[in-house]
mmCIF file as gemmi writes it, N, C-alpha and C atoms, coordinates in Angstrom:
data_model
loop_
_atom_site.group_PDB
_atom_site.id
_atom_site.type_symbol
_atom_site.label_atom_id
_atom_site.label_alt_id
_atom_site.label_comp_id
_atom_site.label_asym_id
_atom_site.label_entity_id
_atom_site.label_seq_id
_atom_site.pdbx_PDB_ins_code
_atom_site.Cartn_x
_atom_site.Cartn_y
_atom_site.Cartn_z
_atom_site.occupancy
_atom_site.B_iso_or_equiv
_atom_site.pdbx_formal_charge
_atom_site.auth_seq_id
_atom_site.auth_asym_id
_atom_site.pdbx_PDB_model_num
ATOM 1 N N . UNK Axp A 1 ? 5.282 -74.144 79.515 1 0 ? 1 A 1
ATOM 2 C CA . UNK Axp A 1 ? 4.074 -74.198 78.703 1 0 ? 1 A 1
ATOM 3 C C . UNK Axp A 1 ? 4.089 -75.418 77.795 1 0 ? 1 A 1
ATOM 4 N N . UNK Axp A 2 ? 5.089 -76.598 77.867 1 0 ? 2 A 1
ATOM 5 C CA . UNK Axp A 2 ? 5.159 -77.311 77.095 1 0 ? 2 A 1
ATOM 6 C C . UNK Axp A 2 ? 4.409 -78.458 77.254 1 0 ? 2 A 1
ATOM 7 N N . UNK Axp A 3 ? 3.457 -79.241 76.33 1 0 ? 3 A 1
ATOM 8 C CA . UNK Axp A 3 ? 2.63 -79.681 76.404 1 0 ? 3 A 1
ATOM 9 C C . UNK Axp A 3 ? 0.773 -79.378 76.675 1 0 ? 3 A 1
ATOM 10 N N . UNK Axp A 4 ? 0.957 -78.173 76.517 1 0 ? 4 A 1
ATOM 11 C CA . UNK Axp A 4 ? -0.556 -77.412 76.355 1 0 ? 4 A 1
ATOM 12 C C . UNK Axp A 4 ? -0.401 -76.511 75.137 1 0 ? 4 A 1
ATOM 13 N N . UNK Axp A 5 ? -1.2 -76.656 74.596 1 0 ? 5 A 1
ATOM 14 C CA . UNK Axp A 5 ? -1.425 -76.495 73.383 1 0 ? 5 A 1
ATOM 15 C C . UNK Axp A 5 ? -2.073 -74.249 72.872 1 0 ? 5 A 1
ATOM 16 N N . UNK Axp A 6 ? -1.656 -73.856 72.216 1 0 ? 6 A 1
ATOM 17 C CA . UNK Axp A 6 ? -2.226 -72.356 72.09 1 0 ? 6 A 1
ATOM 18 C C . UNK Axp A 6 ? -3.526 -72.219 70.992 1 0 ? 6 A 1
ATOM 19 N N . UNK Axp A 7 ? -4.245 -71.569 70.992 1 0 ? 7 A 1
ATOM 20 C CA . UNK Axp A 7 ? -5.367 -71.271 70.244 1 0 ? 7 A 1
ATOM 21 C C . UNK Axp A 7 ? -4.994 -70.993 69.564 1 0 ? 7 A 1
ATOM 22 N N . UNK Axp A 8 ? -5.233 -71.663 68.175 1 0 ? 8 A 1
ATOM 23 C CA . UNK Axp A 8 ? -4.85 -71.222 66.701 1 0 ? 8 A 1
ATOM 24 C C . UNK Axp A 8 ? -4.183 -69.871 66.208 1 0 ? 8 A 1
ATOM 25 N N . UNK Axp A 9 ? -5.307 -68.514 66.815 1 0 ? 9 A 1
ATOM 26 C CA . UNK Axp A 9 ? -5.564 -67.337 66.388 1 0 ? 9 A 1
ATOM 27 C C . UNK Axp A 9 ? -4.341 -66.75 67.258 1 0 ? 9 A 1
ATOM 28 N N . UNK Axp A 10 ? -3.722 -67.21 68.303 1 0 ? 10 A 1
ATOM 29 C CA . UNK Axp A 10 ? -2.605 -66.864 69.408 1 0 ? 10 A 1
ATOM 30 C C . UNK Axp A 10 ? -0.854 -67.256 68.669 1 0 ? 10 A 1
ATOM 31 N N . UNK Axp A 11 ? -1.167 -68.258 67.891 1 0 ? 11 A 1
ATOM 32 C CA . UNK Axp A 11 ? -0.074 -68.55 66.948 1 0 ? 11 A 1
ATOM 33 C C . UNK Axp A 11 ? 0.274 -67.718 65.934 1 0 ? 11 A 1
ATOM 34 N N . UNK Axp A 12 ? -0.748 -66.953 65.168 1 0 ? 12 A 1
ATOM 35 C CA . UNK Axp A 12 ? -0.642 -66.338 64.361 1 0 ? 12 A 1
ATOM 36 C C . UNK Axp A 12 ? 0.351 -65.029 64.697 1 0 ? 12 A 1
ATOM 37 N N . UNK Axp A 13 ? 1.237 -64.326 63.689 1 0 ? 13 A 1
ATOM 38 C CA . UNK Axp A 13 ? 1.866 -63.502 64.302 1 0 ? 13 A 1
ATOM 39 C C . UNK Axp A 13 ? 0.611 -61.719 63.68 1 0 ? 13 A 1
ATOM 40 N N . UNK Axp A 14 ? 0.647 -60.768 64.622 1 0 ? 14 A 1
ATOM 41 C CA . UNK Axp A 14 ? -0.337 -60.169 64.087 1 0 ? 14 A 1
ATOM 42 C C . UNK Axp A 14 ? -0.392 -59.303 62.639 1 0 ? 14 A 1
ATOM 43 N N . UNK Axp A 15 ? 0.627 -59.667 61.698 1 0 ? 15 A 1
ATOM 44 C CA . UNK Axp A 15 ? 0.774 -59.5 60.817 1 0 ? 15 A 1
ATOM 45 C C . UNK Axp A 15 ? 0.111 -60.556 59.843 1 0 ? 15 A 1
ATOM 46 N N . UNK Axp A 16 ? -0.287 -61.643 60.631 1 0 ? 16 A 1
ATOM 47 C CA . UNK Axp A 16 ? -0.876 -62.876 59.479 1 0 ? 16 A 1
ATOM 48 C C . UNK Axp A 16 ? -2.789 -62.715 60.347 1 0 ? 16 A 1
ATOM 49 N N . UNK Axp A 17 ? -3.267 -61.82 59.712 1 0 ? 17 A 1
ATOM 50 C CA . UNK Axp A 17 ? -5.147 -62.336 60.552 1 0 ? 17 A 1
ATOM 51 C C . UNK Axp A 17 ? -5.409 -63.819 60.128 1 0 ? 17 A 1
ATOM 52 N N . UNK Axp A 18 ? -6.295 -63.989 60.592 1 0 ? 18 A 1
ATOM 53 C CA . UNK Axp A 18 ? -6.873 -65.559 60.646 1 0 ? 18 A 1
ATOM 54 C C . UNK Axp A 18 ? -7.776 -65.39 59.126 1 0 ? 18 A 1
ATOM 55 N N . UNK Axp A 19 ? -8.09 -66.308 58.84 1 0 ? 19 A 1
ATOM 56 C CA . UNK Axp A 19 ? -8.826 -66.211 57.41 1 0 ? 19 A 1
ATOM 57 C C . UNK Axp A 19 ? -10.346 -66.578 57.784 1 0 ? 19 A 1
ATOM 58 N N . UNK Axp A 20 ? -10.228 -67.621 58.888 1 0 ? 20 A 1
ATOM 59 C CA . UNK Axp A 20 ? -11.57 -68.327 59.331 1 0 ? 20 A 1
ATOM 60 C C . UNK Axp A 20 ? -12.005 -67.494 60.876 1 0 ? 20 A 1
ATOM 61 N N . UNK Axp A 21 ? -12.814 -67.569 61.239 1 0 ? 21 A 1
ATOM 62 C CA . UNK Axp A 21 ? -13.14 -67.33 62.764 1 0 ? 21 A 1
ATOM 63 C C . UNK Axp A 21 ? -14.043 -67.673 63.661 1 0 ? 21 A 1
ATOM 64 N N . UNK Axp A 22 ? -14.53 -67.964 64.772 1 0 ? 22 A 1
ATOM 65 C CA . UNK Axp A 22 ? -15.622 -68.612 65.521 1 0 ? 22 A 1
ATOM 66 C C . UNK Axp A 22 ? -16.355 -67.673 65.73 1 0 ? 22 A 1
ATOM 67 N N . UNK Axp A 23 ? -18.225 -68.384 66.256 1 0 ? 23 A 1
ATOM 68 C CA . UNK Axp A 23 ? -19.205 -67.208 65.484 1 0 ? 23 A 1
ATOM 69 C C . UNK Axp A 23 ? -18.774 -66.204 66.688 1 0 ? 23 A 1
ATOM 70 N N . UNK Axp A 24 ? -18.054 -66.416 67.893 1 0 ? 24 A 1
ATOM 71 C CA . UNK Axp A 24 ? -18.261 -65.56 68.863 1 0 ? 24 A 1
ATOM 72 C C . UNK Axp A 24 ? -17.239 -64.286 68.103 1 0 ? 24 A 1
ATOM 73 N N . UNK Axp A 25 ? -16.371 -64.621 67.385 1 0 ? 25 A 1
ATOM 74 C CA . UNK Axp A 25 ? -15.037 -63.86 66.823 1 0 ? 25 A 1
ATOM 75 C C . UNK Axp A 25 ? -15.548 -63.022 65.596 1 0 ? 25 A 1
ATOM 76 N N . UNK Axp A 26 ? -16.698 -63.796 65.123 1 0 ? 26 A 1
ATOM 77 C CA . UNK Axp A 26 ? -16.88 -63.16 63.866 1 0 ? 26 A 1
ATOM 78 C C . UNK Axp A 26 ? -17.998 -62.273 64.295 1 0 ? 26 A 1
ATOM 79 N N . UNK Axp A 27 ? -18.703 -62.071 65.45 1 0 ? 27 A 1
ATOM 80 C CA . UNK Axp A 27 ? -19.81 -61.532 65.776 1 0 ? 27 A 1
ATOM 81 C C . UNK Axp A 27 ? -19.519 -60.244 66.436 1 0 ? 27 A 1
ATOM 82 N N . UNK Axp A 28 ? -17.953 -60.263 66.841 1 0 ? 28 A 1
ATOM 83 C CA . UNK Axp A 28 ? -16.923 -59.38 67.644 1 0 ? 28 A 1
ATOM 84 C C . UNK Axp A 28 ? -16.781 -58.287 66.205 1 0 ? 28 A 1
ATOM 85 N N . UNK Axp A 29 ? -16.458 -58.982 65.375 1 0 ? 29 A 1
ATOM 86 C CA . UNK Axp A 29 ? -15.727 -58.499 63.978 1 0 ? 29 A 1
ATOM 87 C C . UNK Axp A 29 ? -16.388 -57.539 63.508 1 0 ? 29 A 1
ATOM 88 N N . UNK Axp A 30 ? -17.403 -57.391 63.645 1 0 ? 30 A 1
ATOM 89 C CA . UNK Axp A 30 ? -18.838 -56.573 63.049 1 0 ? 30 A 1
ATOM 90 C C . UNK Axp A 30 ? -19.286 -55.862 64.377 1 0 ? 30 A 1
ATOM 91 N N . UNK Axp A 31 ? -19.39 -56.296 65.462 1 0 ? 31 A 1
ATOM 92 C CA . UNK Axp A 31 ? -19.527 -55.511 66.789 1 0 ? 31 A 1
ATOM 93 C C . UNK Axp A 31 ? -20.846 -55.874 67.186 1 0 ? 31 A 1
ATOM 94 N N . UNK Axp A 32 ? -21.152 -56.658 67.075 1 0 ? 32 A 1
ATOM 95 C CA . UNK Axp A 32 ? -22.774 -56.902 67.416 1 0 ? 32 A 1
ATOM 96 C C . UNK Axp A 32 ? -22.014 -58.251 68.754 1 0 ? 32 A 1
ATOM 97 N N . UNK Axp A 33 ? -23.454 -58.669 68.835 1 0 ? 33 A 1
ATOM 98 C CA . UNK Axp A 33 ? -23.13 -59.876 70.36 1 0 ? 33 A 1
ATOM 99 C C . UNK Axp A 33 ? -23.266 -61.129 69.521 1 0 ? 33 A 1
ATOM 100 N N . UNK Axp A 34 ? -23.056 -62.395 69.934 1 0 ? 34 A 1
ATOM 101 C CA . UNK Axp A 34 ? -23.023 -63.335 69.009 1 0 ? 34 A 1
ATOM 102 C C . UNK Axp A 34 ? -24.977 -63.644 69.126 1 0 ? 34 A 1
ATOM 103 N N . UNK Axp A 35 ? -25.773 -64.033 69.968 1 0 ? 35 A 1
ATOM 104 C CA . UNK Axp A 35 ? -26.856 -63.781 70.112 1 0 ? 35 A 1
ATOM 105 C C . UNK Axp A 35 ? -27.68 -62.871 68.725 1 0 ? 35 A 1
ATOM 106 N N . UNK Axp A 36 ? -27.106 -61.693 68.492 1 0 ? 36 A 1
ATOM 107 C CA . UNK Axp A 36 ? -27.239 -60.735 66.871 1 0 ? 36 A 1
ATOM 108 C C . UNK Axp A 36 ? -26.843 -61.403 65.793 1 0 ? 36 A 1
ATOM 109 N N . UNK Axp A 37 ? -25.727 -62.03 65.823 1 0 ? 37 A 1
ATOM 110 C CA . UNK Axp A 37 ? -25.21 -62.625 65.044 1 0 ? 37 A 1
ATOM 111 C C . UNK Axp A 37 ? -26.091 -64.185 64.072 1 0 ? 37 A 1
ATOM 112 N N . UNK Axp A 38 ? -26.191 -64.701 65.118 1 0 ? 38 A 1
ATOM 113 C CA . UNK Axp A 38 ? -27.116 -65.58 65.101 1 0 ? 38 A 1
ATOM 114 C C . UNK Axp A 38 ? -28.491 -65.643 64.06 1 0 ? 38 A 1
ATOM 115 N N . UNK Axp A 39 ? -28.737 -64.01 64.608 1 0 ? 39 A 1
ATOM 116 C CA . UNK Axp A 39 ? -30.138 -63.584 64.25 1 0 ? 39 A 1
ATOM 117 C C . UNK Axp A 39 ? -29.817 -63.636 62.651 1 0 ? 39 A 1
ATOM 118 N N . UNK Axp A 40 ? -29.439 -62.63 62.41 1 0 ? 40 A 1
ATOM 119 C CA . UNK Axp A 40 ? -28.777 -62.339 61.206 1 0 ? 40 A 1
ATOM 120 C C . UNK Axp A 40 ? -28.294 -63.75 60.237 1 0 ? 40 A 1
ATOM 121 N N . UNK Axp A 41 ? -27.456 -64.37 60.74 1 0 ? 41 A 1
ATOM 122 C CA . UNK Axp A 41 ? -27.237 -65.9 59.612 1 0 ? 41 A 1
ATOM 123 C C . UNK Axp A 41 ? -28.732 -66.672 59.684 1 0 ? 41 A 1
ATOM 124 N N . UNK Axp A 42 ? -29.239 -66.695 60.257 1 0 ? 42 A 1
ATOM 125 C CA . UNK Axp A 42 ? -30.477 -66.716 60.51 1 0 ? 42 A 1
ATOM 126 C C . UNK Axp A 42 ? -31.76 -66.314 58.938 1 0 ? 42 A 1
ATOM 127 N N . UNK Axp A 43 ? -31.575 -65.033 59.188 1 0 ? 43 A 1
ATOM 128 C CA . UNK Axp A 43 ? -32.16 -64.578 58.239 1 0 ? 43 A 1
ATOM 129 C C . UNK Axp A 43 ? -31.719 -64.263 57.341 1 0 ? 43 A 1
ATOM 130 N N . UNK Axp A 44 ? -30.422 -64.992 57.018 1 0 ? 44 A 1
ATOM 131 C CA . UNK Axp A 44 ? -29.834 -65.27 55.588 1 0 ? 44 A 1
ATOM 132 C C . UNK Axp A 44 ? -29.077 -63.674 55.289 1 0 ? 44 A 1
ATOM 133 N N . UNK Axp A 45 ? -28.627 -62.952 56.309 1 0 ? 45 A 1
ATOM 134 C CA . UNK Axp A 45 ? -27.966 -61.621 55.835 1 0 ? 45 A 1
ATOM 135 C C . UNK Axp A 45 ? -26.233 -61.508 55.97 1 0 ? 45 A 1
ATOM 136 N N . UNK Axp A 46 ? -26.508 -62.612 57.075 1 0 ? 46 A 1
ATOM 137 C CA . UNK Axp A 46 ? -24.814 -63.474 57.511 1 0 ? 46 A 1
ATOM 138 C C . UNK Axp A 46 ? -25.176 -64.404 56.452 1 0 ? 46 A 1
ATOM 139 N N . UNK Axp A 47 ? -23.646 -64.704 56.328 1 0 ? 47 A 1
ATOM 140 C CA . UNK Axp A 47 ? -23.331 -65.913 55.555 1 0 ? 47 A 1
ATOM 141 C C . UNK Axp A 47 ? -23.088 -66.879 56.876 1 0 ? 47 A 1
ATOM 142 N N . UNK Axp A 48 ? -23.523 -68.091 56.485 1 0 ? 48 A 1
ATOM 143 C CA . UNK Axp A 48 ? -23.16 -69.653 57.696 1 0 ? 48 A 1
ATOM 144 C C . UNK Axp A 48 ? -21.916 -70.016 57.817 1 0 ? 48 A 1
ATOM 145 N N . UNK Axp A 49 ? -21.575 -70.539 58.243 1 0 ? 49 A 1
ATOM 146 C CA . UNK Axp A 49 ? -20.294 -71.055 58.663 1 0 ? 49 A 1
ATOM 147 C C . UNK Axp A 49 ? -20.057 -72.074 57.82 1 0 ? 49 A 1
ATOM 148 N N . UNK Axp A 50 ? -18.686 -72.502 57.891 1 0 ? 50 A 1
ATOM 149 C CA . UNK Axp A 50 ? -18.202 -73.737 57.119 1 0 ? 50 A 1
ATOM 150 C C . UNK Axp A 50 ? -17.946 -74.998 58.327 1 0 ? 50 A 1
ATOM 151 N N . UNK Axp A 51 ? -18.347 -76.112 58.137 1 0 ? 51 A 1
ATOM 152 C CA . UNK Axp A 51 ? -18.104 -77.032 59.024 1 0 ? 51 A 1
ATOM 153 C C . UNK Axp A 51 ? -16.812 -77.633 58.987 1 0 ? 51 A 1
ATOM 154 N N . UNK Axp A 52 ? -15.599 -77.645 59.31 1 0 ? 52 A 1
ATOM 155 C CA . UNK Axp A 52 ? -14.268 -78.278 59.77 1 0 ? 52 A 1
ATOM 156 C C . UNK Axp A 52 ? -14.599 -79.001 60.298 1 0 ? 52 A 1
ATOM 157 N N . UNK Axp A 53 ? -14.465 -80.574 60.729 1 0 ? 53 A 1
ATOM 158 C CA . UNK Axp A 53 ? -14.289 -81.664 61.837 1 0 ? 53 A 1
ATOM 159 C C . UNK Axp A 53 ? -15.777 -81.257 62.701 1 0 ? 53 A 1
ATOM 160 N N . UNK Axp A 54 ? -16.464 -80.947 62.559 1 0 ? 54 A 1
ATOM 161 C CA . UNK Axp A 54 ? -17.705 -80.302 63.665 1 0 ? 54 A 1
ATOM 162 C C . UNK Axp A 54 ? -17.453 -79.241 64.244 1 0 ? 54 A 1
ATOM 163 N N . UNK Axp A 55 ? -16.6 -78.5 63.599 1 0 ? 55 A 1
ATOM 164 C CA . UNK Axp A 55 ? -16.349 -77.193 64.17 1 0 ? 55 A 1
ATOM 165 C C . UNK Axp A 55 ? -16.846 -75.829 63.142 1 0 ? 55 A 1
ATOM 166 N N . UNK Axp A 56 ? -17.555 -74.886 63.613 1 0 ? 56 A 1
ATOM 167 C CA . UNK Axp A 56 ? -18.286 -73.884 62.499 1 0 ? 56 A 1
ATOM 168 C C . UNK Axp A 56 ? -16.975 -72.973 62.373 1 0 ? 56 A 1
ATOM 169 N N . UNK Axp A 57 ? -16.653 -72.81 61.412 1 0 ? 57 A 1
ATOM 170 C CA . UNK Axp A 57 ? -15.646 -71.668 61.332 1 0 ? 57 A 1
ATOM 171 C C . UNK Axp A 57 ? -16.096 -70.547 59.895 1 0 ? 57 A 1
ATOM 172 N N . UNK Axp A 58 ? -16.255 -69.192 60.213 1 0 ? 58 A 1
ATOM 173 C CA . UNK Axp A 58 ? -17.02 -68.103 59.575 1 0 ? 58 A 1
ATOM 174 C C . UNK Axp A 58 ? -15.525 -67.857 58.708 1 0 ? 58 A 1
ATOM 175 N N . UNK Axp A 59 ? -15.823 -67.869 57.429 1 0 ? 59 A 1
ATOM 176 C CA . UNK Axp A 59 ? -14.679 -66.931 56.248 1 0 ? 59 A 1
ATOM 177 C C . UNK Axp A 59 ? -15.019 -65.495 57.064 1 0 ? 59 A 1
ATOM 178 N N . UNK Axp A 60 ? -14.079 -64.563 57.315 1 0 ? 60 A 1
ATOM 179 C CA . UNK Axp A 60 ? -13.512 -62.771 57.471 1 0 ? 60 A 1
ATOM 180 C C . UNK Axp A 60 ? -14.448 -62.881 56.463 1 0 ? 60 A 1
ATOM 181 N N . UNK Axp A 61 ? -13.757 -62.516 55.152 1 0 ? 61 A 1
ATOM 182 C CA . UNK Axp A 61 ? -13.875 -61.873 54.07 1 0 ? 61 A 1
ATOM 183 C C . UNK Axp A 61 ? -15.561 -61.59 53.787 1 0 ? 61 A 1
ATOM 184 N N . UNK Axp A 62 ? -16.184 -63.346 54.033 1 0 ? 62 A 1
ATOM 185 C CA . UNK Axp A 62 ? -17.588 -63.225 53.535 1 0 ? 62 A 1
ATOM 186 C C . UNK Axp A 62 ? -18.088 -62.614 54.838 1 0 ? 62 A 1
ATOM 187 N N . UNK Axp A 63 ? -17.855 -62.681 56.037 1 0 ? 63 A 1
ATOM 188 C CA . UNK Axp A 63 ? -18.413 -61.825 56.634 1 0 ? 63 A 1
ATOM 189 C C . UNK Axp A 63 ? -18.362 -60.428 56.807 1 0 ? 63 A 1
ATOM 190 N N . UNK Axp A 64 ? -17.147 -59.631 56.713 1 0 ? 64 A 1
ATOM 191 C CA . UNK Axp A 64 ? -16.928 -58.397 56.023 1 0 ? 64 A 1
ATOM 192 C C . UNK Axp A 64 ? -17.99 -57.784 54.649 1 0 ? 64 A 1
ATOM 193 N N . UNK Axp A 65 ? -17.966 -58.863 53.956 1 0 ? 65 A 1
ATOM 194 C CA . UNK Axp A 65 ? -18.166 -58.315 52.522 1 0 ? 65 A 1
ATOM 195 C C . UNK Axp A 65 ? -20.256 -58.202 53.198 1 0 ? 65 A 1
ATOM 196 N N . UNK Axp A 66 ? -20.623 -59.611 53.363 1 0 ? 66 A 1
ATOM 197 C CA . UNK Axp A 66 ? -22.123 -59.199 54.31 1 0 ? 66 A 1
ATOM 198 C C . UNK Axp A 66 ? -22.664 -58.293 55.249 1 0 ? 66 A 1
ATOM 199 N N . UNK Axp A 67 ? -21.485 -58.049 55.864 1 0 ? 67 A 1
ATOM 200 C CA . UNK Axp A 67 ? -21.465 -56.698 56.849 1 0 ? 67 A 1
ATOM 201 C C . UNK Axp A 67 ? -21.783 -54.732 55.768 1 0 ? 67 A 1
ATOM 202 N N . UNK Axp A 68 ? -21.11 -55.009 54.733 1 0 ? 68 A 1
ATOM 203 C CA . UNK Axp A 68 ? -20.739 -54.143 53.938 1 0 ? 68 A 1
ATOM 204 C C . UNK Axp A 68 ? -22.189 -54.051 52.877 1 0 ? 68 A 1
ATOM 205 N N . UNK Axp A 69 ? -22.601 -55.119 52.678 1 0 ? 69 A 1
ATOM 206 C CA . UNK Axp A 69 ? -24.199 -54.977 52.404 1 0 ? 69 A 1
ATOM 207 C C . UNK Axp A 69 ? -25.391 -54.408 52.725 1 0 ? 69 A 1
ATOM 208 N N . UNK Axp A 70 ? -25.581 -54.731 53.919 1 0 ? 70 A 1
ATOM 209 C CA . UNK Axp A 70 ? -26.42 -53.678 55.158 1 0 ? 70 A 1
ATOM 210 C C . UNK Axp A 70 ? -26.691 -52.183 54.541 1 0 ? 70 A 1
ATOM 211 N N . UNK Axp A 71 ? -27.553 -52.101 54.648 1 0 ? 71 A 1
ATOM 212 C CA . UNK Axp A 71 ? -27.892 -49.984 54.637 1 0 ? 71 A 1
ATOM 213 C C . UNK Axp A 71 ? -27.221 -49.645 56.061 1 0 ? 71 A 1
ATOM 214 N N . UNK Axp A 72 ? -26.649 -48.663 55.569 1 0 ? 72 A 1
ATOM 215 C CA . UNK Axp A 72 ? -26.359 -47.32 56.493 1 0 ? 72 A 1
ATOM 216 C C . UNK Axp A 72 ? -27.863 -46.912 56.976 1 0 ? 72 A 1
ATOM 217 N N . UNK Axp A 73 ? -27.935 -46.472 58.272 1 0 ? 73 A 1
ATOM 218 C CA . UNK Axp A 73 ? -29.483 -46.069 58.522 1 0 ? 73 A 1
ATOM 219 C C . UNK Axp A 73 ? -29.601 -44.646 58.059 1 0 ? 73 A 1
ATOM 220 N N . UNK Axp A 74 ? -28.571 -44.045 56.906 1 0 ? 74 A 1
ATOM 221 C CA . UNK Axp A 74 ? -29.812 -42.963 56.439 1 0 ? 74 A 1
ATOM 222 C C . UNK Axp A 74 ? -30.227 -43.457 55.043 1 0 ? 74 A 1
ATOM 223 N N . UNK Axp A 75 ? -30.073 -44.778 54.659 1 0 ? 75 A 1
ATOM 224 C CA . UNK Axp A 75 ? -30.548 -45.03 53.311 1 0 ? 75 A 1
ATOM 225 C C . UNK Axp A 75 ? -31.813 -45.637 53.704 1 0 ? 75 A 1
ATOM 226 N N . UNK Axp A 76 ? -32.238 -45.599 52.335 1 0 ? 76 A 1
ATOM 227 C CA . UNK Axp A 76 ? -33.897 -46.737 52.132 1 0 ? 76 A 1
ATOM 228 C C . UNK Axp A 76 ? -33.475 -47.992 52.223 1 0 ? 76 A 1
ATOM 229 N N . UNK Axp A 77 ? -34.601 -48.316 53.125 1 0 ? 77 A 1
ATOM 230 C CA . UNK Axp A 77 ? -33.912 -49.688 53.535 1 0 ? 77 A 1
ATOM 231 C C . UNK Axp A 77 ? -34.604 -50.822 52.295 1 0 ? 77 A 1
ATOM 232 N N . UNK Axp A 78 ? -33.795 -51.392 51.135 1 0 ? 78 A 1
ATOM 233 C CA . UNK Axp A 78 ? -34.941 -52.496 50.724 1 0 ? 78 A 1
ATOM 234 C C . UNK Axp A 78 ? -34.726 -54 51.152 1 0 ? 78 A 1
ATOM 235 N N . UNK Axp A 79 ? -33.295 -54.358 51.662 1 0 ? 79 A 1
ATOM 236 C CA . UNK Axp A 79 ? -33.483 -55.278 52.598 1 0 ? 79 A 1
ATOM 237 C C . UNK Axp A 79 ? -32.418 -55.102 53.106 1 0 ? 79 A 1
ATOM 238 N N . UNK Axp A 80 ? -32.744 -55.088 54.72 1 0 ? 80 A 1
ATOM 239 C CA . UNK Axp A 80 ? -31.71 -54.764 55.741 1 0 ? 80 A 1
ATOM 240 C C . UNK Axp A 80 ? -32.08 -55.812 56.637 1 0 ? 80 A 1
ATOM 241 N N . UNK Axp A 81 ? -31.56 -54.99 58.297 1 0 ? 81 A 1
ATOM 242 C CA . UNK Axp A 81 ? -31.198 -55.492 59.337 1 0 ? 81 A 1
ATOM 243 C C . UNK Axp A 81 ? -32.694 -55.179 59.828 1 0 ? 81 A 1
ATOM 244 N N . UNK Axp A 82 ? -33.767 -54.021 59.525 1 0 ? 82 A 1
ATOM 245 C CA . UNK Axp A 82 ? -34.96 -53.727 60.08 1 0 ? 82 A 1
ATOM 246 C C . UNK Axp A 82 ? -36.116 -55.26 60.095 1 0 ? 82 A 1
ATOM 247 N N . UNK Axp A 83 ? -35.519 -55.629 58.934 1 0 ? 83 A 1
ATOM 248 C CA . UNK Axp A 83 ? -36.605 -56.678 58.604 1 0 ? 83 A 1
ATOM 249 C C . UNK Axp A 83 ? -37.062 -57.837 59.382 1 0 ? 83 A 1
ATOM 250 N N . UNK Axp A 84 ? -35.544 -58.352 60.313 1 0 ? 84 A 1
ATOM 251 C CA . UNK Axp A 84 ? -35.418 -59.318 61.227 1 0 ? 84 A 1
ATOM 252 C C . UNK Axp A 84 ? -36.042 -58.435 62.399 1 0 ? 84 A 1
ATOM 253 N N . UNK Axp A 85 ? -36.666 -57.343 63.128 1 0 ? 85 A 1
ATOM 254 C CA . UNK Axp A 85 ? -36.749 -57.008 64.62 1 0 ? 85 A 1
ATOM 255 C C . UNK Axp A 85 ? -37.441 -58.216 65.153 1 0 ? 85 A 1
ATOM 256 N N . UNK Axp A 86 ? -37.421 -57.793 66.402 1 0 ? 86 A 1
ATOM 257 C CA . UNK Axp A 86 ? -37.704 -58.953 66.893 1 0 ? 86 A 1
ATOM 258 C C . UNK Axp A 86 ? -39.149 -58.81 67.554 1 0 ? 86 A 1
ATOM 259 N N . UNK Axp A 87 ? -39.61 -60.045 67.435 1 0 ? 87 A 1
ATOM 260 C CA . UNK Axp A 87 ? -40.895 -60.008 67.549 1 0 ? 87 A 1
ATOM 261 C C . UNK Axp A 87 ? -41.131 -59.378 68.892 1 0 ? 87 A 1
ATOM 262 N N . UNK Axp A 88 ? -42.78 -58.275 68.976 1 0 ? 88 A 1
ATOM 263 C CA . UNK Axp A 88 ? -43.425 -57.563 69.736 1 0 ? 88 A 1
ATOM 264 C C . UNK Axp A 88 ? -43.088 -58.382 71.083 1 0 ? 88 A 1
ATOM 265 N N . UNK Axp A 89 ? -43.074 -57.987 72.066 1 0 ? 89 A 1
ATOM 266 C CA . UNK Axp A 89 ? -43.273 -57.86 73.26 1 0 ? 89 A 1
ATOM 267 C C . UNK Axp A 89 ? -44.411 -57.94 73.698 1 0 ? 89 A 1
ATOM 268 N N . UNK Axp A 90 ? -45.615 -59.467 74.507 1 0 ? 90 A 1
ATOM 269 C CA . UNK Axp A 90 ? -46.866 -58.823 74.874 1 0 ? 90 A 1
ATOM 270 C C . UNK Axp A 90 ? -46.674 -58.4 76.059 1 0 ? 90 A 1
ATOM 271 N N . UNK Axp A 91 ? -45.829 -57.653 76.5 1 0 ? 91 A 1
ATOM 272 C CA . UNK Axp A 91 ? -46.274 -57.227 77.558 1 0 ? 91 A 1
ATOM 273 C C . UNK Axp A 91 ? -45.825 -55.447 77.567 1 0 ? 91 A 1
ATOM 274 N N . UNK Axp A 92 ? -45.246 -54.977 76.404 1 0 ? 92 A 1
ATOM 275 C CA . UNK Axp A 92 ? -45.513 -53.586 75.772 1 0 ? 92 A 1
ATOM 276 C C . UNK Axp A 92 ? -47.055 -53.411 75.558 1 0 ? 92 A 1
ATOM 277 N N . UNK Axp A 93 ? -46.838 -51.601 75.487 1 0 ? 93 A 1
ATOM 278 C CA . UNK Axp A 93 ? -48.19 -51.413 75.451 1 0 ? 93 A 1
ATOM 279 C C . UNK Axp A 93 ? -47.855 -50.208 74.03 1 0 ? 93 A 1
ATOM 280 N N . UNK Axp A 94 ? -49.105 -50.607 73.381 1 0 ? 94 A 1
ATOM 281 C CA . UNK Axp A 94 ? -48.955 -49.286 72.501 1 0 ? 94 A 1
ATOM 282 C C . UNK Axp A 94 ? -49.268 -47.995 73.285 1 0 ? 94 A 1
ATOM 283 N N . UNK Axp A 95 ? -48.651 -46.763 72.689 1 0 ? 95 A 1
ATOM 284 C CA . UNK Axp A 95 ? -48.643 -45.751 73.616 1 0 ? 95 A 1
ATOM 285 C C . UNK Axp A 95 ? -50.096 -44.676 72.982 1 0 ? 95 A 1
């Protein structure tokens, strides 16, 4: 294996988590698809990434702590995840 290089997060021993993560990792982290993820930093409920060298890398923590913001769906929602749906479908029909 010498001379190819390991993914950062593969070095780590699993006693040390990563502090930073890629949006696909951080989108894992919360359980949504990165596509959701997207949506969400988007509409300002994710926090953005930090730019390294041109590389986006998401803080855990602030994404945890944004995750932890969200309503539970039996609360009142006054700003959630409802707010972003995604736009109508024309080719739904009202019923």
């Amino acid at each position: 294996m010498e001379g190819k290089q390991r993914r950062p997060s593969s070095i780590l021993p699993d006693s040390l988590p990563p502090v930073g993560v890629s949006r696909e990792q951080a989108a894992a982290f919360i359980g949504i698809s990165a596509a959701t993820f997207d949506r969400l930093v988007a509409a300002g409920i994710m926090p953005d990434g930090r730019v390294i060298f041109g590389r986006i890398v998401w803080d855990v923590a602030e994404v945890a702590s944004a995750f932890r913001q969200i309503p539970h769906r039996s609360e009142p929602i006054a700003r959630g995840v409802d707010e972003i749906a995604p736009a109508r479908n024309p080719w739904d029909h009202d019923a």
